[in-house]
N, C-alpha and C positions, 0 to 999 in steps of 0.2 A: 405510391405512384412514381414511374419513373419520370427524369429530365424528360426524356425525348414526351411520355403520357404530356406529364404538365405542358409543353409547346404546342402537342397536338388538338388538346382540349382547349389553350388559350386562342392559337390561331381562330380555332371553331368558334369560338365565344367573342373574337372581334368579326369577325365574318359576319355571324346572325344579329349583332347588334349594331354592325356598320351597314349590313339589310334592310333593317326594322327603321334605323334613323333615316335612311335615304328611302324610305315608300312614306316614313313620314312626313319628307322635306318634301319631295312631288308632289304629297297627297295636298299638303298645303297650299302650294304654289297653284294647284289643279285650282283650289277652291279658291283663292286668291282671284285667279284670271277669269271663273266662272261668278262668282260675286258681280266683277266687275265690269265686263263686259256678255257674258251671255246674259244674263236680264234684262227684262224688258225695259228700254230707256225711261228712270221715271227719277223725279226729287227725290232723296231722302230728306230725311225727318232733321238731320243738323246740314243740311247743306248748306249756305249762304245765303241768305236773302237779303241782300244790302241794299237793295233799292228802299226798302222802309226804314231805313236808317237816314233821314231826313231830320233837320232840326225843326222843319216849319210842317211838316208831311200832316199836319191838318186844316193847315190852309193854302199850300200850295198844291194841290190836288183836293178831287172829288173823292166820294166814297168808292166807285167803280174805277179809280186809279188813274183818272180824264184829269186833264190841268185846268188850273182854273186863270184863266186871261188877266196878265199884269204880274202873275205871282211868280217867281220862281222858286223851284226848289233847293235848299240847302245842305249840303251833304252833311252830317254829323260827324265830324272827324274826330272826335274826341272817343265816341260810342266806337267807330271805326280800328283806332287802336286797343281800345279794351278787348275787342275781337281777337286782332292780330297777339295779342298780348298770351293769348286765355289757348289760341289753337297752335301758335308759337311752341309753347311750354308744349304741348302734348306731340309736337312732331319732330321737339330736338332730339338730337343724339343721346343715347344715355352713356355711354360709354362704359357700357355692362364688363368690363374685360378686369380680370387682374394684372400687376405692372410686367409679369414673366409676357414674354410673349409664345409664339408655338414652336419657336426656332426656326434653323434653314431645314427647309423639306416639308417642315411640320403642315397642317389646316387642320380650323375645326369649323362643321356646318349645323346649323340646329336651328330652331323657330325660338322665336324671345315678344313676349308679349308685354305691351307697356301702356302702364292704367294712370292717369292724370287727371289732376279735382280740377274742377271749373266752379266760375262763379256763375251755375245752373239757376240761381234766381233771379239775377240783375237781368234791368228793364230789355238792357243794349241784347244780351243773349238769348231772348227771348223773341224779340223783336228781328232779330236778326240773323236768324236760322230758319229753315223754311216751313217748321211741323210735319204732321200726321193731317195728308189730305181725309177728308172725310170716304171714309169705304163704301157708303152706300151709293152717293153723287159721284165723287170724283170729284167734288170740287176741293181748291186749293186753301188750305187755312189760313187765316190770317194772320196769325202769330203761331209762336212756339209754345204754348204754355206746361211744356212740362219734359225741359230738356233735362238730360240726364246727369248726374252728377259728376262720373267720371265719361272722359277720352278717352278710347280703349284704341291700340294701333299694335297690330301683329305683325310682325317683320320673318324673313329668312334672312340669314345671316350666316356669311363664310368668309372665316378668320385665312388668312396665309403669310407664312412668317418669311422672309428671305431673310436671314442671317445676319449680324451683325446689329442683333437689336434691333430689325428692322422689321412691320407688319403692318399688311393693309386687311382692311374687311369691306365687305358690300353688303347691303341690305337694303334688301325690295319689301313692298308692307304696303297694307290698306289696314283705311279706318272703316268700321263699323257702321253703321248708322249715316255713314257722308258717302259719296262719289270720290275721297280723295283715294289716290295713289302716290304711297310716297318711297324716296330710293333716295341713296346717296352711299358716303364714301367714309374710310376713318384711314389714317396715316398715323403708327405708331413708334413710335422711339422708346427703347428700352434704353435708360441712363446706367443701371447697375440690375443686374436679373443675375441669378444662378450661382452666386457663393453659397458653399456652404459650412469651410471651411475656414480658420483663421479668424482674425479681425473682420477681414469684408463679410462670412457669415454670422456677423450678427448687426449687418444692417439689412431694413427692409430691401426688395424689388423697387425700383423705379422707375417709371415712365411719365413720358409727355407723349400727348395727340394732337390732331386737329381733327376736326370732322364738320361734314355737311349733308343738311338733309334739303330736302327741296318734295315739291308734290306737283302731282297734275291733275285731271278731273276734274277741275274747278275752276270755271270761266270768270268768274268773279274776283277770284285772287290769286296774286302769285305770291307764294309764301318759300322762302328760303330761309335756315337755321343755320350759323356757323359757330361750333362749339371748339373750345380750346383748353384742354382739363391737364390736370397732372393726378398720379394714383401712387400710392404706398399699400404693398402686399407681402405677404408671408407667407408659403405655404407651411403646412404643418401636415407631415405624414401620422396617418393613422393605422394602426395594427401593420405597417407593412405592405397594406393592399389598398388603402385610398387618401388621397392627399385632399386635406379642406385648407382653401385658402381665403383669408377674410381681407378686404381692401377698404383704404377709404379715399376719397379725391376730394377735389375743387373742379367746379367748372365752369367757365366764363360763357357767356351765350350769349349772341349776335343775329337777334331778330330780321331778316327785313319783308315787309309787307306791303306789297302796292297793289291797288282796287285795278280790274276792267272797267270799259267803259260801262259805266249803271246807267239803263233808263228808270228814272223815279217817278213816270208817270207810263207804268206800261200797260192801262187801261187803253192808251191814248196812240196813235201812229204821227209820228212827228210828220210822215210825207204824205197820210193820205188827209190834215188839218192843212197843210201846206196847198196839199193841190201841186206839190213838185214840180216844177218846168224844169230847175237846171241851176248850175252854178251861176252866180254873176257875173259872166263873163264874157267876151265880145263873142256876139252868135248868139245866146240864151234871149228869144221873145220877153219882154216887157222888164227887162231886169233894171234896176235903178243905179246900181254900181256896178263894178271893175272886182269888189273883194274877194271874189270868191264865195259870198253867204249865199243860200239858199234861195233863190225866186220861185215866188209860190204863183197861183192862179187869179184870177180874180176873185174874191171874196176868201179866198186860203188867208192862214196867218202861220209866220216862222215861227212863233210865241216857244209851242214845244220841243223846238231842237234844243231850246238852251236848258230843258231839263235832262239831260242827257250829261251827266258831268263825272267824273272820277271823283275819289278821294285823295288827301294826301298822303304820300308816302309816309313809310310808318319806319322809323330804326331804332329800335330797344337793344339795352343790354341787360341782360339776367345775371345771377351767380347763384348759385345754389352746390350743397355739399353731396358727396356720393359716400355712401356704407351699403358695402358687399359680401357676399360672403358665395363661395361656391366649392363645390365636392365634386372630386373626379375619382370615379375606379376605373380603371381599365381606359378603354378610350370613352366610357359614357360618362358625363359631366352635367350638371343641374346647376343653378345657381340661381338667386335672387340679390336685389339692390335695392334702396333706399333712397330718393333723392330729395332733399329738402334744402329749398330757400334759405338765404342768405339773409334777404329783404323778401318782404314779401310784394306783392303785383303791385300794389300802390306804388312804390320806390323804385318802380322801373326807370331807365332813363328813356329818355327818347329825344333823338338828335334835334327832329325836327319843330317837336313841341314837348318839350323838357316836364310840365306841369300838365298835361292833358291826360295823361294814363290815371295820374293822382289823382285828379278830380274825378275823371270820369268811374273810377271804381270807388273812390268815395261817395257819391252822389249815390251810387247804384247801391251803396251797402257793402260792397266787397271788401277790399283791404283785407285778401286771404293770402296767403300762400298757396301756391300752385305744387300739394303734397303731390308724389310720384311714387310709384315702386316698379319695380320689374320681373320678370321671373324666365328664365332661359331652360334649355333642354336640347343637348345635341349629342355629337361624336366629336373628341378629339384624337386624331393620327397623329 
């Protein structure tokens, strides 16, 4: 085969597989945006259900979900962050990349799919995910009882190098089994990439990032991840025609989670127990104060607005290690990673209550490690 055959055959063979990976990438996204929005609006099976996430939720409420006069409900803030803790880990960044980056000019685009263990038997996760409504009624289940082991979250993902060691990537992804949608950003710095030559070729590639994930689809919680990793890679050419590069990292993670407002008693209408007239304020008929609280009717009582409460804010830090490995022929590239704790979820910090994760995944049996892996498939140009 001549130069010019081999060019014409290569160009052809980037062409049909730069094809095949971008009807892949749309076909994704297609199903991504059709998951999410074209079905019929209904709960899934892990969505949030934080209103039974109460410390007292059998006797400050009825069995039909009605409040019971004098009691208020207590938010479980401890159960609250083993939540944020358990969906945290499953929506941070992985930071699937080896330290070279794609260069100037360079992109790579491809779907990456990432599977994360849950503590699927503790009270709080059960308790506090919505279930499998019953199919025959429609009616809503009470608990979880048989959440799934792992967090599954499919992303598209498009690497683009500007030069000078310098790359960002984006990636859009939903979760399976929830309403979330999650999206965020990576910023990368190559410290030393591309000797090969000399003394500098025989240190690894090096890189630092930052990156952030964040979700939407869930009115119950806003969940942000801000990850901060550093990576060691090597590529090693094979026969000539594909290069496998193995990596290994660190990575720092920066939970934050804070609740919607929860009704914990939404058997019960806080305004039609009320009998609602109005703020208390000059003009509102019968109102007793100035503060602003609720003026009800006669025979109304305010009793249920006060179960209407958030939880508290939630700030973990994680660490956990990265081992990668990935193959490139041509422009098509595969890869998988490994992510495993540092500490495991017990050991989490948390700003605001330092000792609450600990107990509360002690209590439940946990004190797991939140094992990861990943597995990627694209084009790189």
């Amino acid at each position: 085969m001549t130069r010019i055959d081999h060019l014409c055959h290569t160009l052809r063979f980037r062409r049909s597989a730069a094809g095949v990976l971008g009807q892949v990438a749309t076909a994704f996204v297609a199903v991504a945006f059709i998951g999410a929005w074209a079905k019929p609006a209904q709960a899934e099976s892990m969505d949030f259900a934080l209103e039974r996430l109460a410390e007292n939720g059998d006797t400050c409420r009825t069995e039909d979900g009605a409040s019971v006069p004098g009691v208020t409900c207590i938010p479980d803030n401890d159960a609250f962050v083993s939540m944020i803790n358990q969906f945290g880990m499953a929506v941070a960044p992985t930071n699937m990349y080896p330290a070279r980056t794609t260069g100037y000019g360079g992109f790579e685009i491809g779907v990456e799919g990432a599977f994360t263990t849950i503590s699927n038997n503790a009270e709080y996760m059960k308790q506090g995910t919505r279930g499998q409504s019953d199919s025959t009624t429609g009616v809503a289940a009470s608990s979880n009882e048989k959440p799934p082991p792992l967090l599954q979250l499919y992303s598209v993902r498009l690497r683009k190098g500007f030069g000078f060691g310098i790359e960002t990537a984006l990636a859009f992804g939903f979760m399976p089994r929830t309403s979330i949608i999650s999206g965020g950003l990576d910023l990368r710095v190559a410290i030393l990439e591309g000797f090969r030559d000399g003394i500098p070729g025989y240190f690894p590639d090096i890189a630092v990032a930052g990156s952030v994930r964040t979700i939407t689809g869930s009115p119950q919680v806003q969940l942000t991840v801000v990850g901060l990793s550093g990576v060691l890679s090597k590529p090693i050419t094979v026969a000539e025609t594909g290069v496998i590069t193995p990596w290994v990292g660190y990575q720092h993670l920066f939970i934050y989670g804070d609740s919607g407002v929860i009704d914990f008693t939404p058997g019960e209408s806080a305004l039609q127990s009320c009998g609602f007239v109005g703020p208390s304020i000059p003009g509102t008929p019968g109102r007793e104060s100035d503060d602003g609280s609720p003026t009800c009717s006669e025979g109304g009582s305010a009793h249920d607005f006060s179960n209407t409460r958030t939880f508290d804010p939630v700030r973990l830090m994680r660490q956990r290690l990265l081992f990668g490995l990935n193959y490139r022929y041509e422009i098509l590239t595969v890869g998988g990673q490994i992510m495993a704790d540092v500490f495991n979820s017990a050991r989490a910090i948390n700003s605001n209550h330092e000792s609450a994760v600990f107990e509360a995944e002690k209590d439940a049996g946990g004190n797991i490690s939140n094992f990861a892996f990943s597995l990627f498939v694209g084009a790189h140009f």
